[in-house]
C-alpha positions as CSV (number, residue, x, y, z in Angstrom):
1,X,-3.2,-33.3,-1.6
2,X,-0.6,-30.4,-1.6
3,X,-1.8,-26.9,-1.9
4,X,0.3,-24.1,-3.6
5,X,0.1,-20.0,-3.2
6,X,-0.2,-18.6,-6.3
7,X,0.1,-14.3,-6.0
8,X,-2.2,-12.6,-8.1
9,X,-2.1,-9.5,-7.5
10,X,-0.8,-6.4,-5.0
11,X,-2.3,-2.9,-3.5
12,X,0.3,0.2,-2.6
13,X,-1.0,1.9,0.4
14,X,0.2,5.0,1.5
15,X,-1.1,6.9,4.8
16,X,-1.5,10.5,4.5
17,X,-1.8,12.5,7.7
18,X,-4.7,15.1,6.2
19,X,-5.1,17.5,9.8
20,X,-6.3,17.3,13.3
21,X,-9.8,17.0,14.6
22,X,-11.5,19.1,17.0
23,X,-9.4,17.0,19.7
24,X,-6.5,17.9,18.8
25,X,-6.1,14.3,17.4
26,X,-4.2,13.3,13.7
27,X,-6.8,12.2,10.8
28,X,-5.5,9.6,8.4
29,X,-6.3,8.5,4.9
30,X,-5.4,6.4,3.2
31,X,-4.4,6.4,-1.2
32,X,-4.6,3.1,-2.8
33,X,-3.0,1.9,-6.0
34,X,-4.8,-1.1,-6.8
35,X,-3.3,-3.6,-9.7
36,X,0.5,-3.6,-8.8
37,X,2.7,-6.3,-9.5
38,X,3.4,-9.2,-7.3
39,X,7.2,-9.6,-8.5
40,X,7.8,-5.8,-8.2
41,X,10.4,-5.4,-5.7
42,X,9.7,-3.9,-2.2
43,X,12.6,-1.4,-2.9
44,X,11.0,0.2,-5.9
45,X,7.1,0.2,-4.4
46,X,8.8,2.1,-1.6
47,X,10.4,5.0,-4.0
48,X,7.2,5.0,-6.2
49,X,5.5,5.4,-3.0
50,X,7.4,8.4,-1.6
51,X,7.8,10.3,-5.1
52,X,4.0,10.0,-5.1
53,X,3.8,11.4,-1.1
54,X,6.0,14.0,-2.5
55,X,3.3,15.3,-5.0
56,X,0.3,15.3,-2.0
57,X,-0.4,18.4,-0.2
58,X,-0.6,16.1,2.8
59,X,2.6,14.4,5.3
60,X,3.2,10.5,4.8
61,X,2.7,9.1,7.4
62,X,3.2,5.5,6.1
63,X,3.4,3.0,3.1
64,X,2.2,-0.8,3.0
65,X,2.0,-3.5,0.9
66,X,-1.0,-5.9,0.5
67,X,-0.2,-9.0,-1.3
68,X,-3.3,-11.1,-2.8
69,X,-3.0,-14.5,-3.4
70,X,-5.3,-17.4,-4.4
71,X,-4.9,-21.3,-2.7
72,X,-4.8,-23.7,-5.8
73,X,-5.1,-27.5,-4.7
74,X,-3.0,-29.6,-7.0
């Protein structure tokens, strides 16, 4: 039996350097948007992604993509 990949559904993640610790080490968080299209293009997450970093009071540090998909035996 075959067994197909069918997306359902995709999180924007950008990594926004927030400070230093008492080490003198970067702190990260991370901003999700949850519910993003799978067929949206990996060009236009990417300028969503940094027009939204642009807003933040906090440096960019990165941007991912997390696709979801389910495993459908047919």
């Amino acid at each position: 039996m075959a067994v197909n990949k069918v997306p359902s559904s995709s999180v924007l993640r950008l990594e926004l350097n927030i400070g230093v610790d008492e080490g003198g080490n970067p702190v990260y968080r991370n901003k999700s948007l949850n519910n993003v299209k799978p067929a949206a293009a990996d060009q236009d997450l990417f300028d969503v992604a940094t027009a939204l970093a642009a807003l933040q009071g906090y440096t960019l540090n990165g941007i991912s993509r997390v696709d979801g998909a389910e495993l459908v035996q047919v």
